[in-house]
C-alpha positions in Angstrom: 14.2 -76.4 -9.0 13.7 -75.7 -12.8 11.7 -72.6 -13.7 9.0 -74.8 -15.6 6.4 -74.3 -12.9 6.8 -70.5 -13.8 4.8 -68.2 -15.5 5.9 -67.7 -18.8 8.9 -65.0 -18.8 9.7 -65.5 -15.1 13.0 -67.4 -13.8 13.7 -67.3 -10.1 16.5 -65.2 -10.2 13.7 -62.6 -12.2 11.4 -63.6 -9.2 14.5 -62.7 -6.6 15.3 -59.6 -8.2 11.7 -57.8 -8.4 11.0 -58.8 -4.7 14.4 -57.8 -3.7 14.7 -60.7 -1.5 17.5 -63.1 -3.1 16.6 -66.5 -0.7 13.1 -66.4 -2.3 11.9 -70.0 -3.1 9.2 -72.1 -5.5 7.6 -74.3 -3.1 5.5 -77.3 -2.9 1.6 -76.8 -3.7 0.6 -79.6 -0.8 -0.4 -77.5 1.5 -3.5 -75.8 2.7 -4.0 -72.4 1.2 -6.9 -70.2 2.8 -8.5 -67.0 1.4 -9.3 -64.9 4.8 -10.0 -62.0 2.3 -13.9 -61.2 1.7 -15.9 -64.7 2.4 -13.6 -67.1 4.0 -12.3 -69.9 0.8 -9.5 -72.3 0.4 -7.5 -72.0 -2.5 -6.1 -74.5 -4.5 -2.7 -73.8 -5.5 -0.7 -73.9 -8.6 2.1 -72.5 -7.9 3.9 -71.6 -4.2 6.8 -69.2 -4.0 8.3 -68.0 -0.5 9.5 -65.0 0.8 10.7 -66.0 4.6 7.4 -65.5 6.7 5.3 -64.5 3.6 4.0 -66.5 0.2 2.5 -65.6 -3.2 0.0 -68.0 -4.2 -1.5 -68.1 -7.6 -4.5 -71.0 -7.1 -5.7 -72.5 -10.8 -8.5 -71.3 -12.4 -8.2 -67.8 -10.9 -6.5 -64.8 -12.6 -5.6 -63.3 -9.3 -2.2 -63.9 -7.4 -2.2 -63.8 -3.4 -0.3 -62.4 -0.5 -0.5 -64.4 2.6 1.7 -65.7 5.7 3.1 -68.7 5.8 2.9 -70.7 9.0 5.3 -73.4 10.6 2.9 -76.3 9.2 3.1 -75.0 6.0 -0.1 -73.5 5.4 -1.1 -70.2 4.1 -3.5 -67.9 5.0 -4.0 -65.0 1.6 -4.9 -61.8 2.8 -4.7 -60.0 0.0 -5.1 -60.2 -4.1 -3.0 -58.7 -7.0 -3.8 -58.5 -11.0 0.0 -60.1 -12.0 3.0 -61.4 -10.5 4.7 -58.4 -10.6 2.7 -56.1 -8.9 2.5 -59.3 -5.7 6.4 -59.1 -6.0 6.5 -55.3 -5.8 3.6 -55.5 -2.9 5.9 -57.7 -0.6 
């Protein structure tokens, strides 16, 4: 993986160290994404990354990032929404 898909200013190894967890991965955006904050939504991702059980999200077209949980089929379910990437990371 190439840090192209990231926000501008962000590598993975940037992404590993804010979060503290160094196995943290970009992963694919073909999966179902749900918002079960507020009114129930699915997202549309742009961008994956994983943290073991958990996964920030940030869908296009939204300013927002989102926390959720990553299940074994590989979808997410957002509980939660953050201004920038680095305050998700810090949130984990």
């Amino acid at each position: 993986m190439t840090d192209t898909r990231l926000p501008e200013g962000w590598t993975l190894q940037r992404i590993r160290d804010v979060s503290g967890d160094q196995e943290a991965v970009v992963l694919g955006t073909d999966r179902l994404v749900r918002l079960v904050l507020g009114t129930p939504r699915t997202l549309r991702p742009e961008l994956v990354l994983g943290f073991h059980s958990l996964c920030v999200v940030k869908p296009l077209h939204d300013a927002d990032w989102y926390m959720g949980s990553l299940h074994a089929d590989g979808s997410v379910d957002c509980w939660t929404a953050y201004g920038d990437l680095h305050e998700a990371l810090r949130g984990l």
